[in-house]
C-alpha positions in Angstrom: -13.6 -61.6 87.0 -14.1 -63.1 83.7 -13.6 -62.1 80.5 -16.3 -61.8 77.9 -17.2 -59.8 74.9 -19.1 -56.6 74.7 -20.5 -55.5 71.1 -22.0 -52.5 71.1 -23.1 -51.2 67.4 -20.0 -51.1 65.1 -17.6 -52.0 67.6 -16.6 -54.6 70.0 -14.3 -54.6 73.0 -12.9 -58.2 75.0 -13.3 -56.3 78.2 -13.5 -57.5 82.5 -16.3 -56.3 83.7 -14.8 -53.5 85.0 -12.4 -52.5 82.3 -13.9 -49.6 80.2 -15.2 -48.0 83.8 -11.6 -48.3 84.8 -10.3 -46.7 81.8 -12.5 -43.8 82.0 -11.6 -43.5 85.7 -8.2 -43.7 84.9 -8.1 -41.4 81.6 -10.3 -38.9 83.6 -7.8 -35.8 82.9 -7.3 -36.8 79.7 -10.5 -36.9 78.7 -11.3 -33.6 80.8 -9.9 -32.1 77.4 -11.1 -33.9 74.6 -14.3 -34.8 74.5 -16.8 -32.2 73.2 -20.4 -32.1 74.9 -21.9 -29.3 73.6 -23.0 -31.0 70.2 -25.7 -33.7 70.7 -23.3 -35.5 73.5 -25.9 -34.9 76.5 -29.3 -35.4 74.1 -27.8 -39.0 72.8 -26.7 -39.8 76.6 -30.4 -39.0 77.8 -31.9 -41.0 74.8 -29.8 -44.1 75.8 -30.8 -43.5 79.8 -27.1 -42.9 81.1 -28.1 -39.0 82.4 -31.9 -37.7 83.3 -33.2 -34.6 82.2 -31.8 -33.1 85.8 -28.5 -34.4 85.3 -28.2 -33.4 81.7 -29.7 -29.6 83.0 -26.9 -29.9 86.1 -23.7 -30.5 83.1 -24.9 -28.4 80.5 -25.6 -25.5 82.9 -21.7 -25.6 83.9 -19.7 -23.5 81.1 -16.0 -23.7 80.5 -16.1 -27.5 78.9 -13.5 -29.1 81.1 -15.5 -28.8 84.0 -18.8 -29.5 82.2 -17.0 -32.9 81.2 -16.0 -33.8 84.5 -19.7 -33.2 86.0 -20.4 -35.2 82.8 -17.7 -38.1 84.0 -19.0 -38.0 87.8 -22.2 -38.9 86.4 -21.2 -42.0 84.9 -21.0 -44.9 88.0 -21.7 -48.5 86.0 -20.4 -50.1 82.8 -23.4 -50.5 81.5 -23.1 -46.3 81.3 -19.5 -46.4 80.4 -20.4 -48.7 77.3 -23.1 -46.4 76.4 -20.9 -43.3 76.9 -19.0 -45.1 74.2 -21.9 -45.4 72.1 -23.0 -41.8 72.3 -19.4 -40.9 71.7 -19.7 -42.8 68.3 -22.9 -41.0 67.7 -21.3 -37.6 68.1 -18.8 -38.5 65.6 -15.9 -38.8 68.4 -14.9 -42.3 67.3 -11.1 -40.8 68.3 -11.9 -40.6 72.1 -13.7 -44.0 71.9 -10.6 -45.5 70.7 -8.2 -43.1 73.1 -10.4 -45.0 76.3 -10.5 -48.9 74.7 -6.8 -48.3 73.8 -6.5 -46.7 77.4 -4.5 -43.7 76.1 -2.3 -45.5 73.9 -2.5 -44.1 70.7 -1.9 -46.3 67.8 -0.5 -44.7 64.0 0.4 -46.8 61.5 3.7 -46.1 59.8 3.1 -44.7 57.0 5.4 -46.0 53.3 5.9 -44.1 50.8 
């Protein structure tokens, strides 16, 4: 696989074509807890064609949110939905899980001086 360069809105990744599917794959557990879809996540994933009206019905009908996010994650199956996940992560104001799956868990702080 080659690499090449994704841009989606205000960010861009140098990703394989598999590498943000594979992130989200392997961060699955992670993410179980941190992403939030019960504020505009499922509209903005509908609006950008990554779930139907079924699917969005079938995740928001589950209720404790770590299982509704993994129905969520089963849902996605291309990059092409992974990089929009991404995008409708950024719309919800989650730009810190965005960066948790392209850093692929690693999280980065600057040292602070004082």
């Amino acid at each position: 696989m080659t690499n090449h360069l994704e841009s989606n809105d205000n960010f861009t990744l140098c990703t394989d074509s598999s590498s943000i599917f594979t992130s989200i794959v392997q961060l699955r557990e992670d993410l179980l807890d941190v992403v939030e879809p019960n504020f505009g996540l499922l509209d903005v994933l509908v609006s950008l064609r990554v779930l139907t009206g079924r699917q969005r019905q079938e995740v928001d009908s589950v209720k404790a949110v770590y299982r509704k996010n993994a129905a969520l994650i089963e849902c996605l199956k291309t990059e092409d939905q992974c990089l929009k996940f991404l995008e409708a992560l950024k719309k919800t104001k989650q730009q810190h899980v965005v960066n948790f799956i392209t850093k692929r868990g690693a999280v980065y702080e600057p040292l602070r001086t004082f």
